[in-house]
Steps between C-alpha positions, in 0.01 A plus 500: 500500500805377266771766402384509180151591597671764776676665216206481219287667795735767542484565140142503466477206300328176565686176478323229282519158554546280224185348560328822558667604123351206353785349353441153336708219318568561150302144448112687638519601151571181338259265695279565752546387870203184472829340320759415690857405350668244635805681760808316293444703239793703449639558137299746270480221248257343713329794563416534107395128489234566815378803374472319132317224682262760650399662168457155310349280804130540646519473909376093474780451215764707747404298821485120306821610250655814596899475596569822697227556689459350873104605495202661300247642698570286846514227265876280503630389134581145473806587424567624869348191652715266234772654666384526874498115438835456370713270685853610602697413180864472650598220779555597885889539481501744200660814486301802678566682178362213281192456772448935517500489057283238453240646850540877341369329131244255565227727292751511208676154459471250779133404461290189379764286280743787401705431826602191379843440356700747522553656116769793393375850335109355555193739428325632834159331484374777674579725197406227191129515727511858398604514202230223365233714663604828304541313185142436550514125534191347639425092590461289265675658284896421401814639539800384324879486713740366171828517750345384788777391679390399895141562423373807646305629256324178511481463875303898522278399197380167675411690805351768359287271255645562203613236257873484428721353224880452606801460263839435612747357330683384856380110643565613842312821441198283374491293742510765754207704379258194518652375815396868603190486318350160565555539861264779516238273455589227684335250778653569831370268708771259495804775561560443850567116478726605198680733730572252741608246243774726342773261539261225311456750201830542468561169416226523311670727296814286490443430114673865465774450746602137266482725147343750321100491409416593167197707457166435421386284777763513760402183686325312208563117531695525771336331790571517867853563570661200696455586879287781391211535802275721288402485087558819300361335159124437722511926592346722272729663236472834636631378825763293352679849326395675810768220709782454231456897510548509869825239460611729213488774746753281700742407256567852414477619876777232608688620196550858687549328867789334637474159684118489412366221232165518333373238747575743798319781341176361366313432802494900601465559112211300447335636867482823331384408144182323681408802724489710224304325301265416756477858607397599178265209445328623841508882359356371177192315636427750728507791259311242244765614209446351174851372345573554181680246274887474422643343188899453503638462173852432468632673203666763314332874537662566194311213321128564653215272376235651591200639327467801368313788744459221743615657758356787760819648629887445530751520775861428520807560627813427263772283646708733706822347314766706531481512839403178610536138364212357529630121370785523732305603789273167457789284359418265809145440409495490177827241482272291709185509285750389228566824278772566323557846668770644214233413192229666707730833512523465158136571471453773780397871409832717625742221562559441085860659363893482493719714488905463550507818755233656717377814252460189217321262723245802609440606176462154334259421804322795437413493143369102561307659798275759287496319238314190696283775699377685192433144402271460785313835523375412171378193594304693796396717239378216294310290793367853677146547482445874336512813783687287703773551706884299499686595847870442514685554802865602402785605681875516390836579654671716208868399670400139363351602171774713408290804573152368330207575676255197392176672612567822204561200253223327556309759520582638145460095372146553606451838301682303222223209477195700546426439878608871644617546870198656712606505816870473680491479889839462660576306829785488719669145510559412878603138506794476221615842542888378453425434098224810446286746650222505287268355289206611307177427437412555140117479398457468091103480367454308227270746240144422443620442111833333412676327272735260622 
């Protein structure tokens, strides 16, 4: 007998196991044991989404779509074996803190093409999943990213079925998103004679070592490089962004490594692009998915042209500004693909203003900044389909803004226009934690009757 059943006997008093006292976990009254939540789930944010999932999915919708939950009745989502499937998406002689991140979030960023490129202040696909599914978004239908920056939005909608509409006003950031998205549907077969032919593709890609490429049509006209083994112009286009993606990838990596060129680093890069595309390719014929489509419009989200109510739901996440440089961060790429990088910051939501001390150039920075996102909400409003919801994902370091929280702006822009806040679920930033702690998730609805 333990002491403490020696002493309760003494008193007269029966000890009581936990077990015995029936205690349970606070989420047996949430949802019920047949659905299990995947075991990295460990901010309450999450917690809301999968229990918001829950009340607006059937079991079916939870198992084929669901982003939280590891099974429904014995049945695995597709979203856990997507992710059982994922290849490792760092090389062998890594960091063991970079290999334990990106092994502890495989369910929430690492999977099909989100891996990919490595991309600053990014959503967590894992959480855009979840958030499409409780603004009621089924297939077929169309949801709307107007800062779409690497594409993620876009990625989650393709593999969930849904149709997709991209608009960023970045080159680089297009052709990321349908490097990302075409490969999700691409033919395979051929990967492993590509792998083993790296050094060939990279001459192949020597037009972008001699100058920059000026978008549309990267390779158009081109022809065969001289000593070129292999043909970029013959692959199809989706594969041809998916490579100058993957040497991309390189430029910028040899940019942050010392005695390593682009040459040296694209034969591991371009390893791990085609094992995660043909892991997913093998998840998504085995799980039979139906992809949606993905259209990547490079423009202004303060100038939509879209149709009225055309659209079935909105999700974005504002340009994290003024705490990361976005243009600078992908000076590399984009001076390659031939953009004039300083007229492109010119046009970029957050990075607009001067001022001739610091207080000035936050204050001049912030009046261009609402002004262009009160700008865009009413476009959403405009293009939003009535009862609908428009998602932003905002977070803001007030030692940056001069003490402005963006999210309490926005949110009272939205009451100003007619599309009212709903919802506001906050999450814990993890991976930029040096510039802010938090962002926010704010859910406006669109009323049934509106006058825009």
């Amino acid at each position: 007998m333990s002491s403490v059943n020696r002493a309760s006997a003494q008193l007269g008093v029966r000890y009581v196991t936990a077990r015995e006292a029936g205690f349970k976990s606070i989420l047996d009254d949430l949802i019920p044991k047949s659905h299990v939540l995947l075991a990295q789930i460990n901010q309450i944010y999450e917690l809301e989404l999968a229990y918001n999932e829950y009340r607006c999915l059937t079991d079916d919708e939870l198992v084929a779509r669901g982003a939280y939950f590891r099974s429904v009745s014995g049945v695995e989502t597709n979203h856990l074996r997507i992710c059982l499937n994922t290849p490792d998406q760092v090389n062998a002689t890594a960091m063991k803190s970079r290999k334990d991140f990106f092994a502890a979030n495989v369910f929430a960023v690492g999977y099909a093409t989100h891996g990919l490129f490595p991309y600053r202040g990014k959503f967590h696909p894992q959480m855009v999943k979840a958030v499409m599914n409780v603004m009621g978004l089924k297939p077929g239908q169309t949801v709307l990213d107007p800062m779409a920056g690497c594409g993620t939005t876009a990625i989650e909608a393709t593999i969930m079925g849904i149709n997709s509409i991209a608009v960023e006003l970045s080159p680089f950031a297009c052709l990321m998103t349908r490097a990302k998205v075409g490969a999700l549907d691409l033919d395979c077969r051929n990967f492993d004679a590509l792998r083993y032919r790296a050094d060939d593709l990279f001459r192949a890609l020597a037009p972008l070592e001699e100058g920059p490429i000026h978008q549309p049509g990267l390779f158009a006209g081109l022809g065969r490089p001289r000593g070129a083994q292999v043909n970029i112009t013959e692959m199809p286009p989706a594969l041809q962004e998916l490579l100058t993606l993957c040497y991309l990838d390189a430029v910028g990596y040899a940019a942050r490594r010392k005695n390593k060129s682009p040459r040296d680093l694209f034969p591991d890069l371009l390893s791990r692009y085609l094992a995660a595309v043909k892991a997913f390719s093998e998840s998504s014929e085995a799980l039979e998915l139906t992809l949606g489509h993905a259209e990547v419009i490079c423009g202004d989200a303060c100038k939509l042209d879209l149709p009225d109510g055309s659209i079935d739901g909105i999700l974005f996440s504002p340009p994290y500004s003024f705490a990361i440089d976005y243009v600078e961060n992908d000076r590399p790429q984009l001076q390659r693909l031939g953009v004039n990088v300083d007229e492109l910051k010119c046009g970029m939501v957050g990075l607009v203003g001067t001022g001739r001390s610091r207080e000035e150039l936050i204050q001049s920075r912030l009046r261009h900044y609402f002004s262009d996102m009160e700008s865009i909400m009413r476009h959403c409003l405009r293009v939003l389909k009535p009862g609908r919801y428009c998602v932003v994902v905002i977070g803001s370091n007030t030692n940056q803004t001069g003490g402005v929280a963006l999210e309490q702006v926005l949110t009272e822009t939205g009451k100003k226009i007619g599309m009212p806040l709903e919802l506001q679920i906050s999450r814990e930033i993890e991976g930029i934690r040096n510039t802010m702690r938090d962002e926010f998730l704010l859910f406006f609805r669109k009323p049934n009757s509106v006058e825009t």
